[in-house]
C-alpha positions in Angstrom: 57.2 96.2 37.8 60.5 97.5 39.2 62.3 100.2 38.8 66.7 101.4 39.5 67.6 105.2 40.0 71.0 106.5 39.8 72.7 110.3 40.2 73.7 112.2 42.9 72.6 115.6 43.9 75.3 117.9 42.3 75.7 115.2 39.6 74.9 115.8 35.8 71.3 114.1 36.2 68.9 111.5 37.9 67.8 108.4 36.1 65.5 105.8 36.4 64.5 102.6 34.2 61.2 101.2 34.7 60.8 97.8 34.0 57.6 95.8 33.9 55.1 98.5 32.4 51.8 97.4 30.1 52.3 98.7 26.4 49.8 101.2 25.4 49.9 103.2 28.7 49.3 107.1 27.2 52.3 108.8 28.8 54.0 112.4 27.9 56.8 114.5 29.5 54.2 116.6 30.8 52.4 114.2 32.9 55.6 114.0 34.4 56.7 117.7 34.8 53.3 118.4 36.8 54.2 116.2 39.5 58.0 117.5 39.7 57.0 121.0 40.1 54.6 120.1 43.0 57.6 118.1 44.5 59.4 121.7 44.5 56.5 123.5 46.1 55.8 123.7 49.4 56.2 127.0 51.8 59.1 126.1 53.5 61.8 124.7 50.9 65.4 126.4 50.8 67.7 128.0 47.7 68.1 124.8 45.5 64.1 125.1 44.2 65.2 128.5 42.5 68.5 127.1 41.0 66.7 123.6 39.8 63.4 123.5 37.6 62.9 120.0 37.4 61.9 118.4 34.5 62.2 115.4 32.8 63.4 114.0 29.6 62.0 110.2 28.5 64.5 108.6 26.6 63.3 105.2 25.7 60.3 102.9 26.0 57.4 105.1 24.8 56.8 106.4 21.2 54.3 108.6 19.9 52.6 109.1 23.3 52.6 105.4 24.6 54.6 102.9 26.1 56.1 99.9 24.2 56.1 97.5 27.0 60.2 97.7 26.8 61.9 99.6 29.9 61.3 103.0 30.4 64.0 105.5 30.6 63.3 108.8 32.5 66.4 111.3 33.2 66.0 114.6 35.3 68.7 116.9 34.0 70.8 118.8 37.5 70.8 122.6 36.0 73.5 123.2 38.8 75.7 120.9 37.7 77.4 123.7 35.5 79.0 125.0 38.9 79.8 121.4 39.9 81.6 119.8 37.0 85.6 120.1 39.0 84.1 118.9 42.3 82.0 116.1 41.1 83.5 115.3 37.9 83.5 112.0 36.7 87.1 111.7 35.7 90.3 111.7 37.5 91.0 114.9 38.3 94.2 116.9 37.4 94.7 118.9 40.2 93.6 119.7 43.7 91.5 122.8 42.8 89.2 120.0 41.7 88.6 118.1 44.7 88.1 120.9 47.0 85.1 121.4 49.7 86.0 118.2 50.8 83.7 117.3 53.8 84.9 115.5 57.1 82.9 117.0 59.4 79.9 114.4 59.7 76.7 116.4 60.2 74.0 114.9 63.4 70.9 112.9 61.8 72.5 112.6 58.0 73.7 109.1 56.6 77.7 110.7 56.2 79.4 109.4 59.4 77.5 105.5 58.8 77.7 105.7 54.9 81.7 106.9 55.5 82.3 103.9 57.6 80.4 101.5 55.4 81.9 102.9 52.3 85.5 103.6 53.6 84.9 107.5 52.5 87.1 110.1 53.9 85.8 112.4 51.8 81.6 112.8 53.2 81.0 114.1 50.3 81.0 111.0 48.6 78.1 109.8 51.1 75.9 112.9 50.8 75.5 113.6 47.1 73.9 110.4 47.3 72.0 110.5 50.3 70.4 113.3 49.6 66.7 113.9 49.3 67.3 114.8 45.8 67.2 111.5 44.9 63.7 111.8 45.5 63.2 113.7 42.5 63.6 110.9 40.2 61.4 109.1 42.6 58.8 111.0 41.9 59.1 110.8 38.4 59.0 107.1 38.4 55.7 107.7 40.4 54.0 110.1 37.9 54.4 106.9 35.8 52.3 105.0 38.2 49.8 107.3 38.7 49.0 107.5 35.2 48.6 104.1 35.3 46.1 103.8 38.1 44.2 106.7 36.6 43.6 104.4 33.7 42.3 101.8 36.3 39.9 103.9 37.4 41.8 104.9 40.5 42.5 108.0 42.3 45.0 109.4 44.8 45.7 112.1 46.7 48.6 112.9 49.7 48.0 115.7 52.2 50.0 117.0 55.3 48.2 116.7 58.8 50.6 117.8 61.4 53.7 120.4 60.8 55.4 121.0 64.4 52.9 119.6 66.5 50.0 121.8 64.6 47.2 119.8 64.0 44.8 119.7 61.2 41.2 119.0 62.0 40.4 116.0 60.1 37.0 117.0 59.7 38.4 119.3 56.7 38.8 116.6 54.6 36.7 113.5 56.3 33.9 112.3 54.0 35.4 113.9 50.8 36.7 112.2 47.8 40.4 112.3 46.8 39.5 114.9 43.8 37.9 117.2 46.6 41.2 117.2 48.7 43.3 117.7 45.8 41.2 120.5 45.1 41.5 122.5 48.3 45.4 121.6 48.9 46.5 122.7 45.1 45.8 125.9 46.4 47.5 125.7 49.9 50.7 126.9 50.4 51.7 123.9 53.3 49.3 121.4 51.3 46.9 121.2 54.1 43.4 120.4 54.2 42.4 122.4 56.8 42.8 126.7 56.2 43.4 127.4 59.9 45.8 124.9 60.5 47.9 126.0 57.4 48.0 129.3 58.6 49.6 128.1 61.6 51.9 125.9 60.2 52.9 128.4 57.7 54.0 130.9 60.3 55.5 128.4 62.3 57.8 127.8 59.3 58.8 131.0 58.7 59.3 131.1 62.7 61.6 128.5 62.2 63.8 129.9 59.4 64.4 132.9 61.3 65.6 131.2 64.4 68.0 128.7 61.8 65.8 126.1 62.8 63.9 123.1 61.4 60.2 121.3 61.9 58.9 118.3 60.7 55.6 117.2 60.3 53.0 114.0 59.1 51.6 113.3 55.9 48.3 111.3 54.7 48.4 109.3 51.6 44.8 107.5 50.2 44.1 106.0 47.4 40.6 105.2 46.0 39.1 102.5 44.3 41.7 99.5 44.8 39.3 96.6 44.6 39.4 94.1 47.7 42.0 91.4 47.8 45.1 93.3 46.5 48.2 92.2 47.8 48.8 88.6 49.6 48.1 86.7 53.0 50.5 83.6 52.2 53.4 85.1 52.1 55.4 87.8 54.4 56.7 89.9 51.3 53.2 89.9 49.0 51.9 91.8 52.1 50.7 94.5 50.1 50.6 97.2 53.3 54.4 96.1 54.4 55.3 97.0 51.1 53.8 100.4 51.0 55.3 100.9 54.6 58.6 100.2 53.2 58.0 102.5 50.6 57.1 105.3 52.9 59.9 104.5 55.1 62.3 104.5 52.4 61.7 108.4 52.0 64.6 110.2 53.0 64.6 111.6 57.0 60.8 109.4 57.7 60.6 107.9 61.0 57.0 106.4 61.4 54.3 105.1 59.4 50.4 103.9 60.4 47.5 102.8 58.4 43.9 103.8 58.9 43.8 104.8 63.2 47.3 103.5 63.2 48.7 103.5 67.1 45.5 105.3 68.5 44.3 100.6 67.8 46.6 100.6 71.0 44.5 102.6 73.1 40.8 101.4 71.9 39.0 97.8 72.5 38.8 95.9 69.4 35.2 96.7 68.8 36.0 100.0 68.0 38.9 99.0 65.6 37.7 96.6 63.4 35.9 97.6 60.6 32.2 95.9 60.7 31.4 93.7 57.1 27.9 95.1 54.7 26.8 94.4 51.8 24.7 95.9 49.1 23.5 95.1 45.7 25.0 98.1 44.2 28.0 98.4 45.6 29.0 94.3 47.3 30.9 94.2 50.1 32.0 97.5 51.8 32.6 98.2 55.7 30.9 100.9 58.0 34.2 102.2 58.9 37.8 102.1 58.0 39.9 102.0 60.4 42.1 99.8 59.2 43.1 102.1 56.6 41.8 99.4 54.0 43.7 96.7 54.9 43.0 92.9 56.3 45.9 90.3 56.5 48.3 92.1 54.0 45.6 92.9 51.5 43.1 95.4 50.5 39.5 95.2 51.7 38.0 97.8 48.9 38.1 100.6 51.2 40.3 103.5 50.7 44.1 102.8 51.3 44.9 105.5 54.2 48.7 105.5 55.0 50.4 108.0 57.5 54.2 109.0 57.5 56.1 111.1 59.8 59.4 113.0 58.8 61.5 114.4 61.1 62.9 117.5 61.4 65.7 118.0 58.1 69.1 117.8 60.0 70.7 120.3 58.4 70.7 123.4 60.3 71.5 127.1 59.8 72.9 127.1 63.6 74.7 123.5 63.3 74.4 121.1 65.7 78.1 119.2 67.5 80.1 116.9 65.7 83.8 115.3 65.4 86.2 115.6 62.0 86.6 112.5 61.2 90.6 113.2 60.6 91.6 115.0 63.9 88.8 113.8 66.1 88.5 117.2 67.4 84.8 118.8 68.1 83.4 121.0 65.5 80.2 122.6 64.8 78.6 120.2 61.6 79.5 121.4 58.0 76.1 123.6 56.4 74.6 122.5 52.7 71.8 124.2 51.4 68.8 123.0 53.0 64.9 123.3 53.8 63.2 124.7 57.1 60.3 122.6 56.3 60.5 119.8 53.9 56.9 118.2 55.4 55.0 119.4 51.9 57.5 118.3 49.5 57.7 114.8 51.3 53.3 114.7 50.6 54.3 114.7 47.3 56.9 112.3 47.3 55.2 110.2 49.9 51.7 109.9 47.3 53.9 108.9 44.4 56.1 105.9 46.1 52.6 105.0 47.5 51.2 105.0 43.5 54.3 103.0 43.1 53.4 100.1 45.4 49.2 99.8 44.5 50.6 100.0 40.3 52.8 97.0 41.1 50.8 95.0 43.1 47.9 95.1 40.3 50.4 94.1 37.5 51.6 91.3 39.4 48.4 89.8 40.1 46.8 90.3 37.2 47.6 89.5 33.1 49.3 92.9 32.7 51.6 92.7 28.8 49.3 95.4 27.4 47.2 98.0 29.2 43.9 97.0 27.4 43.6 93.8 28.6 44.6 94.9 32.3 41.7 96.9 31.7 39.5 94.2 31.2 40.8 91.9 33.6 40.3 94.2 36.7 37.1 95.2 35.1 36.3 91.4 35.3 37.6 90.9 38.7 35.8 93.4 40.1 32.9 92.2 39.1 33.8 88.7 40.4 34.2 90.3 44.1 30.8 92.5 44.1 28.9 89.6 43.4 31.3 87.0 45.7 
């Protein structure tokens, strides 16, 4: 599977084709729109979640509630584009009143001042609109896709934040419970934490951070239950199934880290209290007594839940801006303002769990006989089966 998106974040829409889907996957706008409005959640986000209600249109590859196994189009419709049309309008325009808020101010931890010089944009704008974490939106649809998919597979996920501004959730909140249980207990959380305390915390520290025109960033936890053992690839660099999901984290707009299962705490302990010791059962085959690996052993999955970590730093747009240079005059300025969050940390969860989706769908269509959802059914059904009694 693969997927292209396209748009920019004051454009007319976001689109994404999806390429590489089973036929017969049961798939509706409003599997979709769930997953966008959780995207838009989040204590913490700025003005653009009251202009924009995302949803999404599906405009080819699925009739009557299920896929056809051609490409699927998704589009996510930019309700602010109505005050947008002059300054991002597609054609050329007919006067200067068209063009203006032209940016040349580059703004301190954005792509504008690299993307200018890559692109050979005068105008930042040009850079931004598609830099933007808006892009993510689409993302996220795309993901819902994949989700829906897994779900049919028998397999679960959940994404949850663990750190907002250096407050720490207690991992004993969620250690030990399934992925419904967490979703269960975040859904109902304004920061999407786990842990009550610790949200109340980060909440405040948010709204701490508004007032002072400030920003904090935080970590998210991704797992996904019920991958069956030997996902992914040893033989070859790129079939590594956890350097593909780490790409996919990292590719989320303003991330800076990412760690499976203990992740850089491996640094600090002797091996045998990293690696995850090998039992076996009747009932269940071959399972580990711990999983600190975060599921993963030489690029693939051991059965155990896939547990991924990102960390986003603060969003660099600022209410008190930081020092930059215009890129015309060369003269000092304080960086240009968009409309931006205090805390994005919550949002990111979401998109974090659906690029993450992304990754475990694909890896299971590419291994396995995957033209029509049934038989994928049957096939994993199969191999599992095969590794329980290996």
């Amino acid at each position: 599977m693969r997927y292209l998106t396209a748009g920019e974040s004051h454009g007319p829409q976001l689109t994404a084709i999806i390429e590489g889907l089973p036929s017969q996957l049961p798939l509706t706008a409003e599997m979709i729109n769930e997953q966008l409005k959780r995207r838009q959640g989040g204590h913490g986000r700025g003005r653009r979640m009251q202009i924009e209600k995302d949803t999404v249109t599906i405009a080819g590859g699925v009739r009557h509630g299920r896929t056809l196994g051609s490409p699927v189009a998704l589009m996510v419709t930019n309700d602010d584009w109505k005050h947008w049309t002059k300054i991002m309008g597609i054609e050329e325009p007919e006067s200067d009143e068209e063009i203006k808020r032209t940016i040349a101010r580059p703004r301190p931890g954005h792509a504008d001042l690299n993307g200018g010089i890559k692109y050979g944009h005068r105008d930042l704008r040009n850079v931004l609109e598609r830099s933007s974490a808006r892009e993510t939106t689409v993302r996220v649809a795309v993901g819902a896709v994949a989700k829906q998919l897994l779900a049919e597979l028998g397999i679960s996920t959940v994404a949850h934040v663990t750190e907002i501004g250096g407050i720490k959730a207690d991992p004993a909140a969620w250690e030990g419970r399934t992925a419904a249980e967490i979703r269960n207990i975040i859904e109902q959380d304004p920061v999407y934490c786990a842990d009550p305390a610790a949200s109340a915390k980060m909440t405040a520290l948010i709204d701490e951070a508004k007032k002072n025109g400030d920003s904090i960033g935080g970590t998210v936890e991704v797992i996904i239950e019920g991958m069956p053992a030997g996902i992914g690839s040893y033989v070859h660099y790129d079939r590594k199934l956890d350097a593909k999901i780490a790409q996919a984290v990292m590719s989320i707009n303003a991330f800076k880290g990412v760690e499976f299962g203990i992740g850089f705490e491996m640094a600090r302990r002797p091996g045998s209290q990293v690696h995850d010791e090998i039992i076996w059962s009747e009932e269940e085959g071959y399972t580990r007594r711990s999983n600190n690996l975060g599921g993963f052993e030489g690029g693939m999955t051991t059965g155990m839940p896939i547990v991924v970590r990102g960390v986003m730093k603060p969003i660099p747009t600022l209410y008190k801006p930081l020092e930059s240079v215009d890129i015309e005059t060369k003269e000092p300025f304080k960086a240009s303002i968009e409309r931006s969050d205090s805390c994005a940390v919550p949002a990111a969860s979401v998109v974090a769990e659906h690029v993450v989706a992304w990754e475990a769908a694909a890896a299971l269509v590419s291994q396995f006989d995957a033209d029509q959802l049934p038989r994928l059914v049957k096939n994993l059904e199969d191999y599992r089966a095969y590794t329980k009694g290996f």
